[in-house]
CHARMM-style PDB file with segment names, atoms N, HN, CA, C and O in Angstrom:
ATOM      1  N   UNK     1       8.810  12.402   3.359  1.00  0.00      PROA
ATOM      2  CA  UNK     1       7.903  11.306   3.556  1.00  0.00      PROA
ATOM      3  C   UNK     1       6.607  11.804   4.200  1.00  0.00      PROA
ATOM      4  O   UNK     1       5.480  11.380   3.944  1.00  0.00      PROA
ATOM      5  N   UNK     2       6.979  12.915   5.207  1.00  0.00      PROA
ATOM      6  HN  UNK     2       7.895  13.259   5.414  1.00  0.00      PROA
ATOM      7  CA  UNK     2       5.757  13.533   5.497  1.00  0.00      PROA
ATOM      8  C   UNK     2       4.716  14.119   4.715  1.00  0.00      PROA
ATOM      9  O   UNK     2       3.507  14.243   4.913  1.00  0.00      PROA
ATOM     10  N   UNK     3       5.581  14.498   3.645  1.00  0.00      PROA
ATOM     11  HN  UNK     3       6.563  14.398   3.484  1.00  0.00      PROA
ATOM     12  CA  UNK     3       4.835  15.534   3.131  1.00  0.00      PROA
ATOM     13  C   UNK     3       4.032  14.690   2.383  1.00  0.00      PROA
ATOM     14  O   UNK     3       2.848  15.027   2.358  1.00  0.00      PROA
ATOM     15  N   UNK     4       4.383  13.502   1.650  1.00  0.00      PROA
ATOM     16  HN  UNK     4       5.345  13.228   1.670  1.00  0.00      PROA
ATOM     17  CA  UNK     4       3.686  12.704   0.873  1.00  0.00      PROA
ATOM     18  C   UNK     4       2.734  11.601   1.558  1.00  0.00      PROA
ATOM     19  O   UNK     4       2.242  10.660   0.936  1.00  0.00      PROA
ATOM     20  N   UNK     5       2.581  11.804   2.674  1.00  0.00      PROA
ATOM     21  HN  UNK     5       2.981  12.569   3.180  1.00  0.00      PROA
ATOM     22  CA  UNK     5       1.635  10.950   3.449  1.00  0.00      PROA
ATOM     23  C   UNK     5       0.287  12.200   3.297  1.00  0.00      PROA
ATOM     24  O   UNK     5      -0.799  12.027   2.744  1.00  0.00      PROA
ATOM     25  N   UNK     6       0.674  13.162   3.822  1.00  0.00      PROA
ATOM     26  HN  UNK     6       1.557  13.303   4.271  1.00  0.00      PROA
ATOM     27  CA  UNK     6      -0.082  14.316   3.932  1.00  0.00      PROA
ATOM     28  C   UNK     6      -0.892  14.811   2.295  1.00  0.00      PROA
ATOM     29  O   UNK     6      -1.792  15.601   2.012  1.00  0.00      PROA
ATOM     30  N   UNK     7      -0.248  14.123   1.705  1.00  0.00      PROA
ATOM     31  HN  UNK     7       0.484  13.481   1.935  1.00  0.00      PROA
ATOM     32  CA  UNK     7      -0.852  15.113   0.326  1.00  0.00      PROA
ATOM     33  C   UNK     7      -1.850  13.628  -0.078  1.00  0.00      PROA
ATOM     34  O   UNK     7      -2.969  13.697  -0.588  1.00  0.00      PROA
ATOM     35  N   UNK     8      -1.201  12.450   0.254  1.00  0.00      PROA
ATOM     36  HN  UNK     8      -0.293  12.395   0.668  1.00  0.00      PROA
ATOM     37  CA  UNK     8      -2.220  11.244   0.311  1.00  0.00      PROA
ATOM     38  C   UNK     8      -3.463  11.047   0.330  1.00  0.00      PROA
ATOM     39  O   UNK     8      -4.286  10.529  -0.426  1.00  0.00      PROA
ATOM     40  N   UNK     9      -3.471  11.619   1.464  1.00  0.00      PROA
ATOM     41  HN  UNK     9      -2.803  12.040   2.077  1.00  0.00      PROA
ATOM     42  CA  UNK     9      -4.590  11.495   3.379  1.00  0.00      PROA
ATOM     43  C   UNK     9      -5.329  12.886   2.316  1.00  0.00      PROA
ATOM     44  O   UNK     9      -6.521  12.648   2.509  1.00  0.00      PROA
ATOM     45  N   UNK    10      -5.311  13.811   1.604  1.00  0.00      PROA
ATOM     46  HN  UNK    10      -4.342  14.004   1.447  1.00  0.00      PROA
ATOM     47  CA  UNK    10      -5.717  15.373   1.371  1.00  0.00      PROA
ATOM     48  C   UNK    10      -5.661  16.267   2.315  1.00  0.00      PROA
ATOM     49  O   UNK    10      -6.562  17.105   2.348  1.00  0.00      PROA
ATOM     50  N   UNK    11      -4.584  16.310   3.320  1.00  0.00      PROA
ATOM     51  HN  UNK    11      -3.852  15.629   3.293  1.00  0.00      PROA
ATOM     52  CA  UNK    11      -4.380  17.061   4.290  1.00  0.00      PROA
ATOM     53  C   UNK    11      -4.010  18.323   3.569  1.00  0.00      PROA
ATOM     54  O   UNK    11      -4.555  19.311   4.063  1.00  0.00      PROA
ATOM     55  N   UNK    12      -3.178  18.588   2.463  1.00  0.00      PROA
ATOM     56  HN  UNK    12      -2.735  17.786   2.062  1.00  0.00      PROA
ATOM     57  CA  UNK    12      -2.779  19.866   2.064  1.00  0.00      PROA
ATOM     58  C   UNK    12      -3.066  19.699   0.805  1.00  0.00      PROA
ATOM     59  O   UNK    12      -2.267  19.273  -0.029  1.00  0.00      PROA
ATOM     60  N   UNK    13      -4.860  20.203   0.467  1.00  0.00      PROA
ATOM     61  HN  UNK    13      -5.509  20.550   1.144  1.00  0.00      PROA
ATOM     62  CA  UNK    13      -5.025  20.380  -0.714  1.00  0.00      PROA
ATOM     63  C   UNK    13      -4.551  21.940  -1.580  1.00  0.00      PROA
ATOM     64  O   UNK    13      -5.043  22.320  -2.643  1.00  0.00      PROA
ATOM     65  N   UNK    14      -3.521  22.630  -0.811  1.00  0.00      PROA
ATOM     66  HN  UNK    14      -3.121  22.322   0.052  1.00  0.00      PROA
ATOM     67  CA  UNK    14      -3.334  23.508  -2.113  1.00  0.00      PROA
ATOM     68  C   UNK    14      -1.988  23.769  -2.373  1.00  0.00      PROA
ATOM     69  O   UNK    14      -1.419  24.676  -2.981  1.00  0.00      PROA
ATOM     70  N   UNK    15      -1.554  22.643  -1.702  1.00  0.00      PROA
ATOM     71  HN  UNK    15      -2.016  21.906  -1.208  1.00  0.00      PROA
ATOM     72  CA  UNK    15      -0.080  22.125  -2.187  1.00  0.00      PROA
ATOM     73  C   UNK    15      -0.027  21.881  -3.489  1.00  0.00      PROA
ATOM     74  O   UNK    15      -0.661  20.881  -3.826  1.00  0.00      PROA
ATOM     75  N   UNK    16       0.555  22.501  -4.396  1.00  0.00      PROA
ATOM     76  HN  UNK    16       1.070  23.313  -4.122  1.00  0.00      PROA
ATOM     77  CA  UNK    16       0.654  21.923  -6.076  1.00  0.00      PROA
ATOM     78  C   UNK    16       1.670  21.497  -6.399  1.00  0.00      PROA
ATOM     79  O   UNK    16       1.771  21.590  -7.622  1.00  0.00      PROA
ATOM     80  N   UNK    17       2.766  20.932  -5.822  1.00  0.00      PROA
ATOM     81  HN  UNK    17       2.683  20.856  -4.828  1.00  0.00      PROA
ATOM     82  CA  UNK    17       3.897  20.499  -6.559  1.00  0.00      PROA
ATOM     83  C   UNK    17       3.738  19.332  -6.340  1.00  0.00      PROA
ATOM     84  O   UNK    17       2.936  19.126  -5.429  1.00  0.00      PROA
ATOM     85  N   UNK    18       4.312  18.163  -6.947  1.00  0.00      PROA
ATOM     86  HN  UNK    18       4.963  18.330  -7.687  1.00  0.00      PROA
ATOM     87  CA  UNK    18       4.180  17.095  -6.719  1.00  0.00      PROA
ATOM     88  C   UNK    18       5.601  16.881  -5.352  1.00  0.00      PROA
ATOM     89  O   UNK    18       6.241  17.796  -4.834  1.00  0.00      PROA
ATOM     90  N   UNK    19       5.749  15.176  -5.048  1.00  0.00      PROA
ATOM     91  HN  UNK    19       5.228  14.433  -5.469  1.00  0.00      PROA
ATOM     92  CA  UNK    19       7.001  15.344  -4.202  1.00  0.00      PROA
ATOM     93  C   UNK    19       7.780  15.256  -4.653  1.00  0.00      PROA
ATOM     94  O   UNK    19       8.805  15.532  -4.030  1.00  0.00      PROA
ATOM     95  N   UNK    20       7.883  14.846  -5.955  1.00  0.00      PROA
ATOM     96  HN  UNK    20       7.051  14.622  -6.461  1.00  0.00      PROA
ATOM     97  CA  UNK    20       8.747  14.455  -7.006  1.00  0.00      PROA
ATOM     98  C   UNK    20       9.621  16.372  -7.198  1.00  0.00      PROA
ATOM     99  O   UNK    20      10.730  16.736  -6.808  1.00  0.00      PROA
ATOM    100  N   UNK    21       8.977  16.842  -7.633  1.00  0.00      PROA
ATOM    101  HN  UNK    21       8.076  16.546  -7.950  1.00  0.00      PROA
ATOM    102  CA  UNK    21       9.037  18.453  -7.803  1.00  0.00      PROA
ATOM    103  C   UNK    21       9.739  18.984  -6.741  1.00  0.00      PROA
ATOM    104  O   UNK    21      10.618  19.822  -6.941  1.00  0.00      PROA
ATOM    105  N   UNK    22       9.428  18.559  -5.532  1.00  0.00      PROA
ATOM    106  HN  UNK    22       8.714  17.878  -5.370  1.00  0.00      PROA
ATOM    107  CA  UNK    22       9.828  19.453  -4.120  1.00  0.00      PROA
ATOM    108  C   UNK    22      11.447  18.433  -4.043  1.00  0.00      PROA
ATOM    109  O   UNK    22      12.556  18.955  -3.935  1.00  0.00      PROA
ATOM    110  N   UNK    23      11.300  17.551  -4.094  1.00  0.00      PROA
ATOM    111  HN  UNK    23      10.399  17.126  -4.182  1.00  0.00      PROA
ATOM    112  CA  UNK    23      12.923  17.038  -3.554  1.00  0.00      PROA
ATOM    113  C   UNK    23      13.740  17.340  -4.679  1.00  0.00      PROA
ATOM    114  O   UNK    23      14.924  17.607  -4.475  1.00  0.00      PROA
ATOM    115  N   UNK    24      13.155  17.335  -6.165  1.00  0.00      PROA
ATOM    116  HN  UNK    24      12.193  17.118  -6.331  1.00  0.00      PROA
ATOM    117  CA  UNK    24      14.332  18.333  -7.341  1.00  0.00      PROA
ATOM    118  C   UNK    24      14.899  19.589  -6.420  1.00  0.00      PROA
ATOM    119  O   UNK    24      16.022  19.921  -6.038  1.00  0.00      PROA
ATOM    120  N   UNK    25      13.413  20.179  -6.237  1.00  0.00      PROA
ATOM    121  HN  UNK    25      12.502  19.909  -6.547  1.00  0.00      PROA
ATOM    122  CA  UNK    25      14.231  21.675  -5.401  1.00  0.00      PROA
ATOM    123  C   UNK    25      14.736  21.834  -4.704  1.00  0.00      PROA
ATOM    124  O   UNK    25      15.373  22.887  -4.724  1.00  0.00      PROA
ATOM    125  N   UNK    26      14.883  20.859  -3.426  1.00  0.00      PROA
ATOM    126  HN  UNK    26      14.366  20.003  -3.410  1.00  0.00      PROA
ATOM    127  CA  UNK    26      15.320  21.064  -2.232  1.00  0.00      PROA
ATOM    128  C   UNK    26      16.769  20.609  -2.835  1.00  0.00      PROA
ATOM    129  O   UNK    26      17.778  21.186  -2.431  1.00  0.00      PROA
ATOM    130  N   UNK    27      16.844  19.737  -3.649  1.00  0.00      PROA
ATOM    131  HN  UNK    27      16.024  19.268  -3.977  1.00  0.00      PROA
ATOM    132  CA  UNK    27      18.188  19.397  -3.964  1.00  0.00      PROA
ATOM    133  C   UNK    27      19.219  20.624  -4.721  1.00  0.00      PROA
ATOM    134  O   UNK    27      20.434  20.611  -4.522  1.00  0.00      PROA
ATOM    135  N   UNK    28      18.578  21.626  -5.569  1.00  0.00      PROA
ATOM    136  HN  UNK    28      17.591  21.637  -5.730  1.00  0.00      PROA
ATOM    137  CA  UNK    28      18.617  22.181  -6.147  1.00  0.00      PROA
ATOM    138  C   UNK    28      18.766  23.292  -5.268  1.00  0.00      PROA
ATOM    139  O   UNK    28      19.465  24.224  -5.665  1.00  0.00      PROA
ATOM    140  N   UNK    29      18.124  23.371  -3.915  1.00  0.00      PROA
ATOM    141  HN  UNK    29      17.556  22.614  -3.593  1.00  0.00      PROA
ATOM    142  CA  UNK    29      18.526  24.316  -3.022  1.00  0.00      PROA
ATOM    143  C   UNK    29      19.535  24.380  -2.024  1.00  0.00      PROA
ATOM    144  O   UNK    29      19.677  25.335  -1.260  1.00  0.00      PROA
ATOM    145  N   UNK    30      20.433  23.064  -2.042  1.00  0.00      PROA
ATOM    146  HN  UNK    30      20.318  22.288  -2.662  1.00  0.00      PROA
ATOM    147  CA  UNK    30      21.537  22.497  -1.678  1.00  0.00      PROA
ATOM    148  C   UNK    30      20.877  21.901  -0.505  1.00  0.00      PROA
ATOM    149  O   UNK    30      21.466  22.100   0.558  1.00  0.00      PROA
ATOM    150  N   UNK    31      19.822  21.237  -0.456  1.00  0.00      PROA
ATOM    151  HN  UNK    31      19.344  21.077  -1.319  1.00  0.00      PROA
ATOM    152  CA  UNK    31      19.714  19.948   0.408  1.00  0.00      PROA
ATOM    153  C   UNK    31      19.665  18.734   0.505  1.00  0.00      PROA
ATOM    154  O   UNK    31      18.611  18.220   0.128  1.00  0.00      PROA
ATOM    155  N   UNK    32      20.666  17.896   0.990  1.00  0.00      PROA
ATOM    156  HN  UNK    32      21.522  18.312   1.296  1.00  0.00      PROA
ATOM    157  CA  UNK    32      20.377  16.351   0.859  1.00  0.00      PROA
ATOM    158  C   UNK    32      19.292  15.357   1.190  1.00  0.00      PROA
ATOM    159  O   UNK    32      18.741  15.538   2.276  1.00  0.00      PROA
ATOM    160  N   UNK    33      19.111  14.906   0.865  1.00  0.00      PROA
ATOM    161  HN  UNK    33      19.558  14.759  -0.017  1.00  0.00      PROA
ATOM    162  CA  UNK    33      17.659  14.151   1.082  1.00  0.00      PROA
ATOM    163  C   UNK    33      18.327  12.627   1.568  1.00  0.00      PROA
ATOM    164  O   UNK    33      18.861  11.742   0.900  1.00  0.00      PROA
ATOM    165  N   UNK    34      18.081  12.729   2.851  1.00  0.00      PROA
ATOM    166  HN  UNK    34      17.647  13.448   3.394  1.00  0.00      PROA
ATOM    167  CA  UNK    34      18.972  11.534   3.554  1.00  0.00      PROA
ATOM    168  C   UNK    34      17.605  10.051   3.371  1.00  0.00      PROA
ATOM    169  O   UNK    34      16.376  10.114   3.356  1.00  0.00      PROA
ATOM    170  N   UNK    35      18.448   8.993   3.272  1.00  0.00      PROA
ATOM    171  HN  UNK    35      19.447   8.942   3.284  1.00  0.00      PROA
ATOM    172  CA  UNK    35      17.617   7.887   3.053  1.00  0.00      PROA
ATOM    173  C   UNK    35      16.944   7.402   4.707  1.00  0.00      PROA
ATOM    174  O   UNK    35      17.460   7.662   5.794  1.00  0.00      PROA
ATOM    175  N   UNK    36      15.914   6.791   4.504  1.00  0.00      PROA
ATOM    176  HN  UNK    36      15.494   6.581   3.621  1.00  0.00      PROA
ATOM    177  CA  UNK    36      15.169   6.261   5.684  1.00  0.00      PROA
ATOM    178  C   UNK    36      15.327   5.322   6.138  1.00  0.00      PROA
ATOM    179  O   UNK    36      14.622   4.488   5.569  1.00  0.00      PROA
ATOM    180  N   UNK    37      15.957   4.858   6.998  1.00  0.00      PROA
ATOM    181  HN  UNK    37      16.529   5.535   7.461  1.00  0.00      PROA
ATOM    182  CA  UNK    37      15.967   3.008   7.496  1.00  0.00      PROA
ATOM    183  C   UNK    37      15.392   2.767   8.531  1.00  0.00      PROA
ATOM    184  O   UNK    37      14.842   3.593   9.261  1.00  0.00      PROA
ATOM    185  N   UNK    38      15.494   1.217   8.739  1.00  0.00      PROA
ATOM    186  HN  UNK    38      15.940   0.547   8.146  1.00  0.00      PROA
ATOM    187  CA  UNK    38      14.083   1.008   9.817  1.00  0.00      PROA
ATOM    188  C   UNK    38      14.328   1.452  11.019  1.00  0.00      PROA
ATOM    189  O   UNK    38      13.375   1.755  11.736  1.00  0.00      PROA
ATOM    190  N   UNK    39      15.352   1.551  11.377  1.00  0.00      PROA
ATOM    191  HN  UNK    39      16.127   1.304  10.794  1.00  0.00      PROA
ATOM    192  CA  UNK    39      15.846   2.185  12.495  1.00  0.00      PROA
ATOM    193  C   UNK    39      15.084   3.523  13.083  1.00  0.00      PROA
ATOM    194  O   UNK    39      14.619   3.725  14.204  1.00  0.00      PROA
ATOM    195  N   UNK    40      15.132   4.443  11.799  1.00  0.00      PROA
ATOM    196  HN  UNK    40      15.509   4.278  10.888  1.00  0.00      PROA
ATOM    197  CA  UNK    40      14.720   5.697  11.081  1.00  0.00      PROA
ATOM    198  C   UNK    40      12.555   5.594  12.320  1.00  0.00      PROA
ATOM    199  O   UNK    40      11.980   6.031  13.317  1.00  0.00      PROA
ATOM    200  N   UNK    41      12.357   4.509  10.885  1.00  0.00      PROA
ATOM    201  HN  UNK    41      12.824   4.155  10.075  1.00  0.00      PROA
ATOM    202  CA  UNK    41      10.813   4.261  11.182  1.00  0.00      PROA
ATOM    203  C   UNK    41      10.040   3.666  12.594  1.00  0.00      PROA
ATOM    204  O   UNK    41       8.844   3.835  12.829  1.00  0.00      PROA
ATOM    205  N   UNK    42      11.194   2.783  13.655  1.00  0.00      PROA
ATOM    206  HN  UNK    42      12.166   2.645  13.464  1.00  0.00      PROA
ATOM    207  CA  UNK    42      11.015   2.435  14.617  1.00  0.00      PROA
ATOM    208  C   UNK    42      11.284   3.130  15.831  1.00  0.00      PROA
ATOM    209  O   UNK    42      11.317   2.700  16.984  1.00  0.00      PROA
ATOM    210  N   UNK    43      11.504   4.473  15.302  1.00  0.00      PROA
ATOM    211  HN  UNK    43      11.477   4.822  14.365  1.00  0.00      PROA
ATOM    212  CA  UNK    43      11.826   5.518  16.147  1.00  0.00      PROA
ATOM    213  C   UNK    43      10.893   6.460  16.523  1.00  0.00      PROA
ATOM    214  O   UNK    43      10.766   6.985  17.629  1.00  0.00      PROA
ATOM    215  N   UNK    44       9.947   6.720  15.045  1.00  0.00      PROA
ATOM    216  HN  UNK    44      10.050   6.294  14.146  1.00  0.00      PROA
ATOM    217  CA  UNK    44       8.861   7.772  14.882  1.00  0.00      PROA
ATOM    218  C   UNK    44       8.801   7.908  15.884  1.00  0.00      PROA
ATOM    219  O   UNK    44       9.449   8.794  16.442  1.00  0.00      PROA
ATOM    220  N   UNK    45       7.696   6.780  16.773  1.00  0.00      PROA
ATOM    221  HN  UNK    45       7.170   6.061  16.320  1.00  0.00      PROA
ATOM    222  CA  UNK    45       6.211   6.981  17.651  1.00  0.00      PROA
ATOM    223  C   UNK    45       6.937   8.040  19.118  1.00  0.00      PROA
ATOM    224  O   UNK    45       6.370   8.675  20.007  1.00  0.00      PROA
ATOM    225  N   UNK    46       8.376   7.821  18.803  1.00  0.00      PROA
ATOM    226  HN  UNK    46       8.837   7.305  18.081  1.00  0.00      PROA
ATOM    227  CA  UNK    46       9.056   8.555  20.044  1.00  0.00      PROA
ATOM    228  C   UNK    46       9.167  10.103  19.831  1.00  0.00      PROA
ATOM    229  O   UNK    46       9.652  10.709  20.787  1.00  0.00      PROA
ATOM    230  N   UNK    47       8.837  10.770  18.850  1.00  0.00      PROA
ATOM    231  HN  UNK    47       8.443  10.278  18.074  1.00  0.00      PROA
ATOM    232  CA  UNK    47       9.457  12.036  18.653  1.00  0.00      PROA
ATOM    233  C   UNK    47       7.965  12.876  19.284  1.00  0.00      PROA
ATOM    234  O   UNK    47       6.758  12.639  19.229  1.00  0.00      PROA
ATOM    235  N   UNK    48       8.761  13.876  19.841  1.00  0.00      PROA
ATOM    236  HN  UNK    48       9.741  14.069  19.886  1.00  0.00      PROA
ATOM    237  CA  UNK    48       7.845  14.416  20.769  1.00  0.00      PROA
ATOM    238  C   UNK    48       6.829  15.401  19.592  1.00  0.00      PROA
ATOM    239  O   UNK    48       7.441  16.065  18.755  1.00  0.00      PROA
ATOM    240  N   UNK    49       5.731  15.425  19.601  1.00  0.00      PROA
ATOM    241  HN  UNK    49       5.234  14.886  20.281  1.00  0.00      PROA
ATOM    242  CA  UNK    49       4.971  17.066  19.360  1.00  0.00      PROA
ATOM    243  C   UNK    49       4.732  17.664  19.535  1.00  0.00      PROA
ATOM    244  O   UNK    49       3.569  17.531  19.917  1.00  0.00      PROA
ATOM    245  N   UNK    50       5.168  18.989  19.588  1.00  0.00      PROA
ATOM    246  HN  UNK    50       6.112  19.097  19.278  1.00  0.00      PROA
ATOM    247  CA  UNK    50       4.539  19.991  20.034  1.00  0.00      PROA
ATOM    248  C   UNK    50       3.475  21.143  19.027  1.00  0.00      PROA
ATOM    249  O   UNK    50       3.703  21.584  17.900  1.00  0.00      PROA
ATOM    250  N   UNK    51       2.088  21.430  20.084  1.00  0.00      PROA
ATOM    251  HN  UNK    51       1.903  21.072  20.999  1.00  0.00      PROA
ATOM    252  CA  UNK    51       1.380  22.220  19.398  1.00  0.00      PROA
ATOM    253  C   UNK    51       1.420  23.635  19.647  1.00  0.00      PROA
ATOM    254  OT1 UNK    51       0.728  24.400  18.975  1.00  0.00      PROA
TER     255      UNK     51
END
């Protein structure tokens, strides 16, 4: 979801795959792609960043 906010916004213009493309692979690389719930989204603003 990040990544597709980011390619949105043109934060990573030399990203060429679509997201469509990247979650085939990741699946394909044996990763699950867990679903988002609001729970999920009402949590964001809490996750710490570090730079």
């Amino acid at each position: 979801m990040e990544i597709a906010v980011k390619l949105k916004i043109g934060k990573l213009p030399f990203f060429k795959v679509s997201v469509d493309e990247l979650m085939q692979q990741a699946v394909l690389d044996g990763f699950r792609i867990l679903p988002v719930a609001n729970e999920h989204i009402a949590a964001y603003p809490t996750i710490p960043l570090y730079e």
